[in-house]
C-alpha positions, 0 to 999 in steps of 0.5 A, a space after each residue: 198679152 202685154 203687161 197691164 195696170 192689173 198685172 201690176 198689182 197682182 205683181 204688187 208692183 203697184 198697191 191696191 185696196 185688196 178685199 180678196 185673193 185667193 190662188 187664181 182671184 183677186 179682188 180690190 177696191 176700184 180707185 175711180 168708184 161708180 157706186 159706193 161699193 165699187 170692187 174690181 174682181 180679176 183672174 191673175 191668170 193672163 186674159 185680154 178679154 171675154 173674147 178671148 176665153 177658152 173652155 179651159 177657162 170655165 171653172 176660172 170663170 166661175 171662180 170670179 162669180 164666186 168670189 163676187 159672192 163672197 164679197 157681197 156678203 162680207 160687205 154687206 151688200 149681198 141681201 139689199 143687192 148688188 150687180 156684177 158686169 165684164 166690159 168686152 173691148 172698147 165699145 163695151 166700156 173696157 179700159 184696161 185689156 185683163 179680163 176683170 168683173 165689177 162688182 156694183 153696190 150700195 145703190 140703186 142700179 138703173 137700167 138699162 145700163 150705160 
């Protein structure tokens, strides 16, 4: 996998609004939001894509869902609710080819989405 906009800032090459980071996520604010709360959550483990998971990489999958609750609730959102998504190459919505979740808040989601 080639350098990405997210490896960079994982790197800090590029700064970003970070909301989270422990050893294996990251999470920060997205720079074009779609909600008011609008969080990009990664592994900085290099992955392109859902399509390219391994079983290896099932607790770092978890991790992701965890760290997403974490978030919610320090940002206040996790009672009204909120919605977490992973785009899968570029007819599902994915622009930027490091696996990363979405975490969407602080209004009412419709659906279906997209």
């Amino acid at each position: 996998m080639g350098e990405t906009v997210f490896s960079k800032i994982i790197a800090r090459e590029i700064p970003a609004d970070i909301v989270y980071e422990d050893e294996q996520v990251l999470a920060f604010r997205d720079i074009d939001p779609q909600a008011p709360v609008h969080i990009v959550i990664i592994p900085k483990k290099p992955i392109a894509t859902l399509n390219d998971l391994t079983p290896a990489d099932a607790e770092l999958v978890g991790r992701l869902y965890l760290a997403a609750k974490q978030i919610a609730g320090e940002l206040g959102v996790a009672e009204s609710g909120y919605r977490t998504l992973i785009n899968c190459n570029r007819d599902g919505g994915q622009d930027v080819f490091h696996l990363h979740m979405h975490l969407l808040a602080g209004r009412m989601m419709g659906w279906p989405p997209g």
